[in-house]
Short mmCIF file of the C-alpha atoms (twelve columns), coordinates in Angstrom:
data_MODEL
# 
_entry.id   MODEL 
# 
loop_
_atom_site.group_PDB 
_atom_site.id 
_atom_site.type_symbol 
_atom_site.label_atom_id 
_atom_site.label_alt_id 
_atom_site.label_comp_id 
_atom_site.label_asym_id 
_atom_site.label_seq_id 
_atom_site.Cartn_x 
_atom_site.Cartn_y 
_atom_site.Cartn_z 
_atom_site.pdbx_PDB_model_num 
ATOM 1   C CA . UNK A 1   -7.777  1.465   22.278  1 
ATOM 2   C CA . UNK A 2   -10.698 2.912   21.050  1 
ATOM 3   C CA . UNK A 3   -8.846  5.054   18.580  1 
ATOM 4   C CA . UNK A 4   -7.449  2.231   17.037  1 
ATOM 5   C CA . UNK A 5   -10.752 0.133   17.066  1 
ATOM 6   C CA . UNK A 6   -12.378 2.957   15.226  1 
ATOM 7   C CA . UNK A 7   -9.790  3.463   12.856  1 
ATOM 8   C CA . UNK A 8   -9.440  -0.533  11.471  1 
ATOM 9   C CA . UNK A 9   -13.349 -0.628  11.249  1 
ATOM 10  C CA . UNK A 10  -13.068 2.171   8.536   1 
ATOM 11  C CA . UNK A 11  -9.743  1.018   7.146   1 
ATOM 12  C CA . UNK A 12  -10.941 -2.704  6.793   1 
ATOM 13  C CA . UNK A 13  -14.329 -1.814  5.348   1 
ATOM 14  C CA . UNK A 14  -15.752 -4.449  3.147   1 
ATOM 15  C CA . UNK A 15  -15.202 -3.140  -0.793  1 
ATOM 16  C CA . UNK A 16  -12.569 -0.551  0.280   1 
ATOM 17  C CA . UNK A 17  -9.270  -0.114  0.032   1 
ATOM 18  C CA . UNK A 18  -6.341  2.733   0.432   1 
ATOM 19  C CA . UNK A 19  -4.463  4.746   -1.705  1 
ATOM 20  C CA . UNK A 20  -0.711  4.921   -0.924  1 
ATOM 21  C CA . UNK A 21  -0.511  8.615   -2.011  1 
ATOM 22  C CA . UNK A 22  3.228   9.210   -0.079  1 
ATOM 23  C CA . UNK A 23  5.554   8.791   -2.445  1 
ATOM 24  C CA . UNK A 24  8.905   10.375  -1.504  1 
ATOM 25  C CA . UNK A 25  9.945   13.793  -2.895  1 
ATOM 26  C CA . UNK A 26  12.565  11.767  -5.393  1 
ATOM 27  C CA . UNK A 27  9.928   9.537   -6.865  1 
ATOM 28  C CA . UNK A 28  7.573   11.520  -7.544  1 
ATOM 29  C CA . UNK A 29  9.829   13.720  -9.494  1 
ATOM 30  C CA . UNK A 30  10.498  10.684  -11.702 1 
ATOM 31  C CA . UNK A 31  6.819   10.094  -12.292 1 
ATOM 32  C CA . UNK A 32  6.375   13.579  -13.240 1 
ATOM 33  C CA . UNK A 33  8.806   13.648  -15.533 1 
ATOM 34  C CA . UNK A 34  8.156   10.680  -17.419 1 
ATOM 35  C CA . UNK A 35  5.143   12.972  -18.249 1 
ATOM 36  C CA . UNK A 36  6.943   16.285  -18.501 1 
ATOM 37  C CA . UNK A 37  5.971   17.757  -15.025 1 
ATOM 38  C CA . UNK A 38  8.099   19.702  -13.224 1 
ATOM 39  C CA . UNK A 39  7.967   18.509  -9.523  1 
ATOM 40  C CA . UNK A 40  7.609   21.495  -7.427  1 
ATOM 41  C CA . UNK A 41  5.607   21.933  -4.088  1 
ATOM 42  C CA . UNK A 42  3.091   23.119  -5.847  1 
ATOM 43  C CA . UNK A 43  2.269   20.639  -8.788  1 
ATOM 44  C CA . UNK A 44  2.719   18.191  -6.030  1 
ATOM 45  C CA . UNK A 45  0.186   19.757  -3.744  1 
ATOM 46  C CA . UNK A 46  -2.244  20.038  -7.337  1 
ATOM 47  C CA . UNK A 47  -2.008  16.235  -8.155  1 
ATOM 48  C CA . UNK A 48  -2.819  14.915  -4.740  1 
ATOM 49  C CA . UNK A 49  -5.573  17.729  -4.497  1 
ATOM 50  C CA . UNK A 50  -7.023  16.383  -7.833  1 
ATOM 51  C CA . UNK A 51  -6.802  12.785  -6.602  1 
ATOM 52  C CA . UNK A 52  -8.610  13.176  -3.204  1 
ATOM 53  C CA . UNK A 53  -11.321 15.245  -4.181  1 
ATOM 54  C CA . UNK A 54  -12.664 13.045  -7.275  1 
ATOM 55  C CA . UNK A 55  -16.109 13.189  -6.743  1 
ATOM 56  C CA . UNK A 56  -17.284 9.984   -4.882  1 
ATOM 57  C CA . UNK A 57  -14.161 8.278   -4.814  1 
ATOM 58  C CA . UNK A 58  -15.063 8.107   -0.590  1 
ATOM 59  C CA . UNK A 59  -17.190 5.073   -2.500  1 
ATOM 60  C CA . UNK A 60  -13.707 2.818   -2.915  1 
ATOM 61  C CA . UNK A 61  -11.106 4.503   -0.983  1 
ATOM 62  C CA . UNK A 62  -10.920 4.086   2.837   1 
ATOM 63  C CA . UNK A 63  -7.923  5.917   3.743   1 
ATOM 64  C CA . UNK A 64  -5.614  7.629   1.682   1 
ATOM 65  C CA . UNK A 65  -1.450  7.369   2.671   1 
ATOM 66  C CA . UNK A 66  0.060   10.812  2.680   1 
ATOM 67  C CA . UNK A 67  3.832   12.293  2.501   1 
ATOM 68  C CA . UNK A 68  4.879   14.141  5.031   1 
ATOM 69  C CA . UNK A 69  5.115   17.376  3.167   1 
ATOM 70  C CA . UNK A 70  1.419   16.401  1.798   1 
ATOM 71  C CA . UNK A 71  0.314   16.209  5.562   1 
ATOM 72  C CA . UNK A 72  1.077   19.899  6.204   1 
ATOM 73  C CA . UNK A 73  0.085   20.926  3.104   1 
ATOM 74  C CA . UNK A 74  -3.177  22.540  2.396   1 
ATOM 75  C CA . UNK A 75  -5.615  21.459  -0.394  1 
ATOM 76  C CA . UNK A 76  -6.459  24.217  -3.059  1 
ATOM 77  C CA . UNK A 77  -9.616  25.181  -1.841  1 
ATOM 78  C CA . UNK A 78  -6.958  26.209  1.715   1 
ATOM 79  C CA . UNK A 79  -8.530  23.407  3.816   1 
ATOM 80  C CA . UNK A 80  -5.803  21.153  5.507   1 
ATOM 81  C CA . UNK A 81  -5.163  17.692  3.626   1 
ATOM 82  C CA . UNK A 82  -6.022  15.550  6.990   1 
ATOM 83  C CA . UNK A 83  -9.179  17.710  7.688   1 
ATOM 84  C CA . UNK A 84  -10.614 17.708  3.657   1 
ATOM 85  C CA . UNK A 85  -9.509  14.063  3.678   1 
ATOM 86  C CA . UNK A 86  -11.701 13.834  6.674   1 
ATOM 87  C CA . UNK A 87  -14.824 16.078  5.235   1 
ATOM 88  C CA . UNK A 88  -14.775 13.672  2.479   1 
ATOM 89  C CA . UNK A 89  -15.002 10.488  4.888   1 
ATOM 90  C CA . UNK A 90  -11.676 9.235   4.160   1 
ATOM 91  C CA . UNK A 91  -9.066  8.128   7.199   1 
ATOM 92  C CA . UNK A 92  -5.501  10.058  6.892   1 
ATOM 93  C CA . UNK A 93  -2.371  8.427   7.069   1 
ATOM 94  C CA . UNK A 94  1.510   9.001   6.732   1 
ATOM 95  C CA . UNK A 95  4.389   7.023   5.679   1 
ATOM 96  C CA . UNK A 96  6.516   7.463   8.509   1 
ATOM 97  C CA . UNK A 97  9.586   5.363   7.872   1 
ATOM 98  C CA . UNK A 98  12.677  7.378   6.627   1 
ATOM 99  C CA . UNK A 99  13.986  4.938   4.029   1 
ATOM 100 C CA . UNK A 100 16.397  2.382   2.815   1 
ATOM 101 C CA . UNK A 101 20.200  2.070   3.337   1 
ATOM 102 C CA . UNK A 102 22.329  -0.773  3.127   1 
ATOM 103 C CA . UNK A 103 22.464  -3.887  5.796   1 
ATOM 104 C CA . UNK A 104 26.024  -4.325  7.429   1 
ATOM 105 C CA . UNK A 105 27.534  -8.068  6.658   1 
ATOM 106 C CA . UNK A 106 25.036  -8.750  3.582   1 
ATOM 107 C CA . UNK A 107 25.115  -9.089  -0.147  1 
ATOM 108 C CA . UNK A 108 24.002  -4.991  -0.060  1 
ATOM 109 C CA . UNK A 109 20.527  -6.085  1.008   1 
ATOM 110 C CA . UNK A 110 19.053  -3.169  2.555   1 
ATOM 111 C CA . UNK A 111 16.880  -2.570  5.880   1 
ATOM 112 C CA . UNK A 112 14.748  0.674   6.377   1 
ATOM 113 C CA . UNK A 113 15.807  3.360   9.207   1 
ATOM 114 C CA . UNK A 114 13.311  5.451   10.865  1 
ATOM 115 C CA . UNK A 115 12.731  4.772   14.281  1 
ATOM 116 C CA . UNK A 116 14.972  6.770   16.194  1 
ATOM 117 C CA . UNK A 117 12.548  10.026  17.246  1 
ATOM 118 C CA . UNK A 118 9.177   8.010   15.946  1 
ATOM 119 C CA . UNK A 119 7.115   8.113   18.896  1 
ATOM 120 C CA . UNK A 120 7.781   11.898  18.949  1 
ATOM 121 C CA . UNK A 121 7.170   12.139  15.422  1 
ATOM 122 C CA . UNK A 122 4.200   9.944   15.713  1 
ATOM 123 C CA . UNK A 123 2.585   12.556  18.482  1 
ATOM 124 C CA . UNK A 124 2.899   15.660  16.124  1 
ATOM 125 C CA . UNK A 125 1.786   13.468  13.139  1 
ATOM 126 C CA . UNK A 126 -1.606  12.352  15.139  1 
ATOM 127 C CA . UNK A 127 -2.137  16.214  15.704  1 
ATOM 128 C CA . UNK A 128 -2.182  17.084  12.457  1 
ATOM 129 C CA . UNK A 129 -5.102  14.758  11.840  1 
ATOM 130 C CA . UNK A 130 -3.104  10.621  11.193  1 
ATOM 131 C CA . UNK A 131 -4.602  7.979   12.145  1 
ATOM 132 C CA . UNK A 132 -2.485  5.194   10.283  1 
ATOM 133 C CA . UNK A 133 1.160   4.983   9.547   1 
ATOM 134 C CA . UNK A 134 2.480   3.313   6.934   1 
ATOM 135 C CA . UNK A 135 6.571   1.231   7.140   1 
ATOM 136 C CA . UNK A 136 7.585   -0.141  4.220   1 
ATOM 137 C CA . UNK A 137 10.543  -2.809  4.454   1 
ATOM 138 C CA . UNK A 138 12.016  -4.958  0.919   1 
ATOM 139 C CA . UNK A 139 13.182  -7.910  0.303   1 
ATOM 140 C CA . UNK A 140 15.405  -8.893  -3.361  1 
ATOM 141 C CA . UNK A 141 15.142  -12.384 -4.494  1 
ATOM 142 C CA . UNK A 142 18.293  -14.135 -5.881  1 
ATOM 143 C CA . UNK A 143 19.993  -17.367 -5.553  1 
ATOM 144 C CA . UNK A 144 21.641  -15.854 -2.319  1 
ATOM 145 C CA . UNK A 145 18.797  -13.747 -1.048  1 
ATOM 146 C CA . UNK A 146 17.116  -12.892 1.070   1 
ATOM 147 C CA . UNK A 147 19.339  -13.869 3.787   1 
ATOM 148 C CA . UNK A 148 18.074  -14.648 6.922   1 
ATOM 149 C CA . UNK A 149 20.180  -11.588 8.709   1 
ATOM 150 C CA . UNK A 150 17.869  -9.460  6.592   1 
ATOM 151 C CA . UNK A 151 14.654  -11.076 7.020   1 
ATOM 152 C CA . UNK A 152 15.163  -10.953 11.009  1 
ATOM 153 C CA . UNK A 153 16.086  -7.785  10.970  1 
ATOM 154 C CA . UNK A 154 13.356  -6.054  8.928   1 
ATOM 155 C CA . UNK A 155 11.192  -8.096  10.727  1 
ATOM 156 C CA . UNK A 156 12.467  -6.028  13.540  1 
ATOM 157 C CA . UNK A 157 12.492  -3.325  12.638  1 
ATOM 158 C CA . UNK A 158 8.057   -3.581  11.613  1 
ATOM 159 C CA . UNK A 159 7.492   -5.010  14.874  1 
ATOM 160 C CA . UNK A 160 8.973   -2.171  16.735  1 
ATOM 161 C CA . UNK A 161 7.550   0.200   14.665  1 
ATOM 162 C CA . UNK A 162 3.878   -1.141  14.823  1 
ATOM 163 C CA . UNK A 163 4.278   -1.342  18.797  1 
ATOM 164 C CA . UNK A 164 5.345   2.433   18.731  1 
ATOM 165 C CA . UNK A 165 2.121   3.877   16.623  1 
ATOM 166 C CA . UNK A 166 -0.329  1.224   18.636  1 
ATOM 167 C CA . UNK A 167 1.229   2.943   22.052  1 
ATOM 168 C CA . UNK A 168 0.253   6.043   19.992  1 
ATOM 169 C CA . UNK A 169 -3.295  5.186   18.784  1 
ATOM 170 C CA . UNK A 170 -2.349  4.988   15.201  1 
ATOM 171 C CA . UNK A 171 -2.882  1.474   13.359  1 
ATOM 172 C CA . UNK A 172 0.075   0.877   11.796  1 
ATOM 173 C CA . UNK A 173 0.574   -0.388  8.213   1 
ATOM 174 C CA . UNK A 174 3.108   -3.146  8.294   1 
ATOM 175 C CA . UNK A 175 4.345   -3.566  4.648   1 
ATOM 176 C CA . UNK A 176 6.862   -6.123  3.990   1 
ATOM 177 C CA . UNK A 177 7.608   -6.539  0.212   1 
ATOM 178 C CA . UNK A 178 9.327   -8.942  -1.365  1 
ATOM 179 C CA . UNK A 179 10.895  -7.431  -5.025  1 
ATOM 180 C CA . UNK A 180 9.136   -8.431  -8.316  1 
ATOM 181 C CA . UNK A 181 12.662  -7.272  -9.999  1 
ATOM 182 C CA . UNK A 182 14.616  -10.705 -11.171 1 
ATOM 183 C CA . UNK A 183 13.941  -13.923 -12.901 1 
ATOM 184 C CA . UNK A 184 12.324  -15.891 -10.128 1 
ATOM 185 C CA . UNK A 185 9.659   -18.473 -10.310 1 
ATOM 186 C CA . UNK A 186 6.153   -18.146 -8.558  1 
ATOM 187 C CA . UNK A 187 6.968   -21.117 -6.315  1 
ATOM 188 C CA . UNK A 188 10.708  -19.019 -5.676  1 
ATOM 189 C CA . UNK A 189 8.534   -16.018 -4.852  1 
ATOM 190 C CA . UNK A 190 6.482   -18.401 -2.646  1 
ATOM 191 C CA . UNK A 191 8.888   -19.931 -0.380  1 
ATOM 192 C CA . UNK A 192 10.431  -16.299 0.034   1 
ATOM 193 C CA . UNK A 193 7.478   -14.548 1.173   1 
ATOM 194 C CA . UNK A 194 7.061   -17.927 3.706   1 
ATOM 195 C CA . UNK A 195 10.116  -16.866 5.749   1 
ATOM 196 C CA . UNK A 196 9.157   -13.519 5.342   1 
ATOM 197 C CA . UNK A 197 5.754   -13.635 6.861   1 
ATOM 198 C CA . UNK A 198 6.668   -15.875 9.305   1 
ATOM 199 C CA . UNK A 199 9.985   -13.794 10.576  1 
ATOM 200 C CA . UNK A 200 6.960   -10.753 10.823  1 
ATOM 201 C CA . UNK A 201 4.973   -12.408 12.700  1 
ATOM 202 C CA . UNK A 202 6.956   -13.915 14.941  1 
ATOM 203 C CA . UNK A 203 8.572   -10.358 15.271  1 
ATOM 204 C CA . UNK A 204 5.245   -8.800  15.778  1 
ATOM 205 C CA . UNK A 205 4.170   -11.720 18.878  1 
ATOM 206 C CA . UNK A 206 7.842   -10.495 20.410  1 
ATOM 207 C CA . UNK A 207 6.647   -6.906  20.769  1 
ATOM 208 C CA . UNK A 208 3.108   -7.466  21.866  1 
ATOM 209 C CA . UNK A 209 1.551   -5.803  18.697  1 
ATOM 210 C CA . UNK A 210 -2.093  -6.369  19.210  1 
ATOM 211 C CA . UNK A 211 -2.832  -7.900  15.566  1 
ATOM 212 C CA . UNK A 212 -6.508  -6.961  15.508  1 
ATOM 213 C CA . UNK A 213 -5.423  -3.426  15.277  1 
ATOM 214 C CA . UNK A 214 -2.804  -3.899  11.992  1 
ATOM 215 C CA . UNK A 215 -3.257  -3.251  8.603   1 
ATOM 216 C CA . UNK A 216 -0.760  -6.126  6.678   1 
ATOM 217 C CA . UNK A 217 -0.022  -4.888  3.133   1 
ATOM 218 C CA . UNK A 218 2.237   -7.571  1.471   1 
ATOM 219 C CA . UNK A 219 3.077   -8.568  -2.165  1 
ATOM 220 C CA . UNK A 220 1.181   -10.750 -4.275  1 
ATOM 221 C CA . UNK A 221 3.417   -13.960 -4.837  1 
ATOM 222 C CA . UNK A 222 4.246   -13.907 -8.244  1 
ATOM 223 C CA . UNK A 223 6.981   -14.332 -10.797 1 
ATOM 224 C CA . UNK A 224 9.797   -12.282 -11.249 1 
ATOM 225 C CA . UNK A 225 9.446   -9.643  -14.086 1 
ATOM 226 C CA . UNK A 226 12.163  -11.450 -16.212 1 
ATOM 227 C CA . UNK A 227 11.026  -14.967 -15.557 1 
ATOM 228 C CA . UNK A 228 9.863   -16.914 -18.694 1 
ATOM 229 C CA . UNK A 229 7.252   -18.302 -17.305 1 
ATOM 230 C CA . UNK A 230 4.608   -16.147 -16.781 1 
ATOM 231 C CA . UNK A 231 1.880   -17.247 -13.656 1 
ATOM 232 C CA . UNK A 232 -1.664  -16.783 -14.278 1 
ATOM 233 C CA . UNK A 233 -4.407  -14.892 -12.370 1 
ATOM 234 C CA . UNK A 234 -5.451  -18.147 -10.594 1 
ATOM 235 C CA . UNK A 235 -2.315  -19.597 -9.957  1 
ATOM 236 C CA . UNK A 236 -0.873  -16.091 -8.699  1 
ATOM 237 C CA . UNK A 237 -4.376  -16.174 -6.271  1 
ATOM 238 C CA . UNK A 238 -3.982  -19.398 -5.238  1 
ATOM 239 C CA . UNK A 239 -0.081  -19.507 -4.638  1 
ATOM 240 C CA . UNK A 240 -0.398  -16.376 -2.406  1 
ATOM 241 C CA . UNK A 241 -3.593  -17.625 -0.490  1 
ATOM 242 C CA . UNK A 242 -1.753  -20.586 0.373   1 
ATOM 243 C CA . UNK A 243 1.285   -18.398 1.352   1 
ATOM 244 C CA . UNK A 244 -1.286  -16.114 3.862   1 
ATOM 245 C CA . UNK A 245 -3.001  -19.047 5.068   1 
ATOM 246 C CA . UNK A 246 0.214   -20.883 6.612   1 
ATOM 247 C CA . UNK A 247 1.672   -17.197 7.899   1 
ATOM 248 C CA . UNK A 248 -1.099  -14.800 8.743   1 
ATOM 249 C CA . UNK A 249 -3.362  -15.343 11.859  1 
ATOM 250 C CA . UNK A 250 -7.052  -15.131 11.849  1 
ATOM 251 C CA . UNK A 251 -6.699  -12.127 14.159  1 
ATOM 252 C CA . UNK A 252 -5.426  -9.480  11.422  1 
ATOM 253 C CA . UNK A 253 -9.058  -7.978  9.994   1 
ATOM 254 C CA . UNK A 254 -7.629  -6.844  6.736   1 
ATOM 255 C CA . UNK A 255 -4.842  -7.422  3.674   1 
ATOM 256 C CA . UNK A 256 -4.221  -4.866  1.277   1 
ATOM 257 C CA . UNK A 257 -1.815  -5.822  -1.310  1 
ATOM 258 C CA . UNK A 258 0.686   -3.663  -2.843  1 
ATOM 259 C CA . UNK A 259 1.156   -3.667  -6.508  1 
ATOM 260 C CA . UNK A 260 4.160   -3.703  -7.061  1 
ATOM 261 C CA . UNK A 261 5.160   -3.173  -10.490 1 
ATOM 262 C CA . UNK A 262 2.451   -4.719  -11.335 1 
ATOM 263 C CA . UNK A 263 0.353   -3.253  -14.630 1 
ATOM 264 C CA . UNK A 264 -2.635  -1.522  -13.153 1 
ATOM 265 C CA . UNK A 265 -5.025  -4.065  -15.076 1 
ATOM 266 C CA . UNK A 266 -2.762  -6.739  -13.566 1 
ATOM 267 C CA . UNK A 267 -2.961  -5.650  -10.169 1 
ATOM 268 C CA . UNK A 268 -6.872  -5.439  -10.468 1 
ATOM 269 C CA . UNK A 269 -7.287  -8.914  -12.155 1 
ATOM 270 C CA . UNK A 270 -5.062  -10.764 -9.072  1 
ATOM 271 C CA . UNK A 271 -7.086  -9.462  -6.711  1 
ATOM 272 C CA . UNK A 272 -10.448 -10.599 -8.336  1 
ATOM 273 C CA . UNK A 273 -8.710  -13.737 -8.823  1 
ATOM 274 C CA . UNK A 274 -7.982  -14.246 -4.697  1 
ATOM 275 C CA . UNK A 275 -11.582 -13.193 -4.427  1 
ATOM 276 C CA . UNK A 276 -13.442 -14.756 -6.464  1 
ATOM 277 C CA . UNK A 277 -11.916 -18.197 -5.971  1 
ATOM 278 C CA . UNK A 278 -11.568 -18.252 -2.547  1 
ATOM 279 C CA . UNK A 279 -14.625 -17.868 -0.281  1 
ATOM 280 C CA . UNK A 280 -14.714 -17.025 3.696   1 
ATOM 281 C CA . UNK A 281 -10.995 -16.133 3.738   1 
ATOM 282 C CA . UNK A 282 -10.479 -15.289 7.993   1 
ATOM 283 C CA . UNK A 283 -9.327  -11.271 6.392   1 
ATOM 284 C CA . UNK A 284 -10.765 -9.085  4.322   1 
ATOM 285 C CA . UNK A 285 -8.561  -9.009  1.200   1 
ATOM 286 C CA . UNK A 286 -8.140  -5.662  -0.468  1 
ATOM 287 C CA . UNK A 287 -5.707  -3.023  -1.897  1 
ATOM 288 C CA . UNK A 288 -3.292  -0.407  -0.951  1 
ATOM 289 C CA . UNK A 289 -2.257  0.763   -4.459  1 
ATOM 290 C CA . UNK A 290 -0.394  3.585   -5.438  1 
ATOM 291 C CA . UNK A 291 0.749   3.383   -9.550  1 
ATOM 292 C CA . UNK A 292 -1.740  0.719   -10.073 1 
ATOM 293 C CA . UNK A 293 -4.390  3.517   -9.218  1 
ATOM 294 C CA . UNK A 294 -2.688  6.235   -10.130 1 
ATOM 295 C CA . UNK A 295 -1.066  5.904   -13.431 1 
ATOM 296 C CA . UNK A 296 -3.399  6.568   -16.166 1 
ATOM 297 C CA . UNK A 297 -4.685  9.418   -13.788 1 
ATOM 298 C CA . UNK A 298 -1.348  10.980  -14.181 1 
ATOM 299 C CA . UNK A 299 -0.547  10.439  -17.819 1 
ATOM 300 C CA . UNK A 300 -4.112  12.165  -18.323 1 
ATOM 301 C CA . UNK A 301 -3.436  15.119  -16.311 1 
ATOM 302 C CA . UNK A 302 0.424   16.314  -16.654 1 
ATOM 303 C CA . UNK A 303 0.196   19.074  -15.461 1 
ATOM 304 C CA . UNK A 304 -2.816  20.864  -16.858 1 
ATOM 305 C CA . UNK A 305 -5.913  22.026  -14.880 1 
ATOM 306 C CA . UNK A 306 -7.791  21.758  -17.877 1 
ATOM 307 C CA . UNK A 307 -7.525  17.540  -17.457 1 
ATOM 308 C CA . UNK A 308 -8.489  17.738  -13.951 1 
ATOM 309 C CA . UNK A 309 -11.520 16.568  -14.642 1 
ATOM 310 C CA . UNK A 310 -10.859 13.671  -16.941 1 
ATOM 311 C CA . UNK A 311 -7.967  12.761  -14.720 1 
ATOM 312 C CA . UNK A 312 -10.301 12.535  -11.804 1 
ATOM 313 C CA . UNK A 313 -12.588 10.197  -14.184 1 
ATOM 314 C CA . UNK A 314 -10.359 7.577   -14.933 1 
ATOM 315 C CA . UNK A 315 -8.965  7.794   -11.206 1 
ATOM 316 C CA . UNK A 316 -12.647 6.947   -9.478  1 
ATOM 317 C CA . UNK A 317 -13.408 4.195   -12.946 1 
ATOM 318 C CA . UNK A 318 -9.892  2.670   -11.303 1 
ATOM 319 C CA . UNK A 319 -10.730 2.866   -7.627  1 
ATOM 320 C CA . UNK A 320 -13.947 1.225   -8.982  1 
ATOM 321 C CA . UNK A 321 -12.665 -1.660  -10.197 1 
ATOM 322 C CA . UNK A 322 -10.583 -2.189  -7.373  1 
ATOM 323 C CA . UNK A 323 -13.576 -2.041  -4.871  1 
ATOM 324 C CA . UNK A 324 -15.033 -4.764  -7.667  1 
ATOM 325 C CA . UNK A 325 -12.044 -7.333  -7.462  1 
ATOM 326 C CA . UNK A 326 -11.929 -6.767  -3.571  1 
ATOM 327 C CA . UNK A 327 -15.022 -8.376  -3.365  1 
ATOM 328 C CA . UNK A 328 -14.690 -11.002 -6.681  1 
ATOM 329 C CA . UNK A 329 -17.151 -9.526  -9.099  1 
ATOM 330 C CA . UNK A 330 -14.675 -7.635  -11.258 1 
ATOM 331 C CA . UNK A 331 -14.735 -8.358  -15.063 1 
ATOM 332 C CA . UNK A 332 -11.758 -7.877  -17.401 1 
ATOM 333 C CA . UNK A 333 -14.724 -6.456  -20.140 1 
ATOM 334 C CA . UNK A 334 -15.042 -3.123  -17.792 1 
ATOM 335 C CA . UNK A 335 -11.954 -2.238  -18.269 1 
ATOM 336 C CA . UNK A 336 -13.720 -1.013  -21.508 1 
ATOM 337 C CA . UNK A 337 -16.401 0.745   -20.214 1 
ATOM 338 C CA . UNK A 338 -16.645 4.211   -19.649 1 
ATOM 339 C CA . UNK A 339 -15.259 6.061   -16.809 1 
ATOM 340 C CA . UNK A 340 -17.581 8.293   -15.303 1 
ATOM 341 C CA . UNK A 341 -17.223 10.328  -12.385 1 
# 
């Protein structure tokens, strides 16, 4: 118990949030090579390296998700990822679900598989320095979907998972995110990510998860990326407060939105938006990006050491403005300014 307590205080830290850092071995090759990086162990182990030791990000990032290979990988000054993550005062995590296959008996919705072996997994994972896991499950809006065979399930299938890593002192990270893919409304998105929430908590009241001790990391509620009617900042804030307010108890200390194909200014100026308009929300009401932080950061270093630092720059001016909107007092005129390190 005390494990976990410690763990959510520095994970829910006012004007902090986490970097999802874990992206699987396949994805990260595509983001490489859409800027002509080959993904090898190595450039993977030199990109994360460059992200978590940008001087002073420990300012705006409270805990940084890792892949597994990441987590027994060493940085490139030979210190362990967990431990340097840990020098720099930052709490280590790891993604810890095994991915996405198809749902039996739907329209090829999918469900995520993983926890056959995750206790066990969970114990060698804590001694290599996790604290948090992360389990991400999806849901595709259509005219048919999400059915309500997929919603229970995933549901599920993130209540049993959190129940395993809180038997194991790690927080878990319960991610349920509904697709931005399609031409959906805002108020389509809305009543979707209703029955979602409310399937995962339900779910999570089942298995006894101890909600004080979660991390919830949901999608903004938003319109599809086809839609023709494009939401504003203030309606996507105030359509996804309302969403949170009817679904998530008081008891969960902290939200950290996904992005979510999102544009990284996008993703900043929604958050901002929930902040600044609402005041005294019952959570604290961050971020757990991973392209919205990390994409001009990657274009900038491609490869080359000799970008590291101007990678790094534009990496802590992002995290920056992300600790900004987290508490309402981000502008869109800084995306101008300068980033400094």
């Amino acid at each position: 118990m005390k494990d976990l307590e410690s763990t959510i205080k520095l994970l829910a830290a006012r004007g902090k949030g986490i970097l999802a850092a874990d992206e699987s071995s396949p994805t990260i090759t595509k983001r490489f090579a859409a800027v002509n990086v080959e993904s090898t162990e190595e450039t993977r182990r030199a990109y994360r390296d460059m992200l978590v030791t940008t001087p002073g990000v420990n300012e705006f990032i409270a805990g940084v998700i890792l892949f597994e290979e990441t987590l027994n990988q060493k940085a490139l000054d030979g210190t362990p990822f967990p431990k340097k993550l840990e020098q720099l005062g930052i709490v280590p995590g790891i993604k810890v679900d095994k991915g996405l296959v198809i749902l039996p008996n739907t329209a090829d919705e999918q469900v995520t598989q993983g926890l056959d072996g995750l206790s066990e997994r969970l114990v060698d994972y804590r001694a290599k320095g996790a604290r948090f896991a992360k389990w991400r499950a999806v849901y595709a809006i259509s005219d048919h979907t999400p059915s309500m065979l997929a919603i229970k399930t995933n549901a599920e299938c993130l209540a049993r998972y959190a129940a395993i890593c809180q038997a194991n002192g790690i927080v878990p990270i319960v991610e349920p995110e509904v697709l931005i893919d399609g031409a959906h409304t805002i108020e389509r998105s809305a009543e979707v990510s209703e029955r979602v929430l409310n399937a995962v908590f339900h779910a999570l009241k089942k298995h006894k998860v101890q909600l004080e001790y979660i991390v919830l990391k949901p999608s903004m509620v938003i319109n599809g990326k086809t839609c023709p009617v494009k939401a504003s900042c203030d309606e996507v804030a105030k359509a996804t407060i309302t969403v949170l307010k009817r679904t998530v108890p008081a008891a969960v200390p902290t939200i950290n939105f996904l992005s979510g194909g999102q544009s990284s200014e996008e993703a900043t100026a929604n958050l901002n938006a929930m902040n600044a308009l609402f005041g005294h929300l019952p959570w604290n009401v961050s971020y757990s990006y991973a392209r919205a932080l990390q994409d001009k950061p990657m274009k900038l270093w491609h490869g080359d050491s000799q970008q590291v630092k101007a990678a790094q720059q534009a990496f802590y001016h992002r995290a920056k403005l992300n600790s900004l909107a987290s508490v309402g007092k981000y502008t869109v005129s800084m995306e101008k300014e300068t980033a400094t390190a």
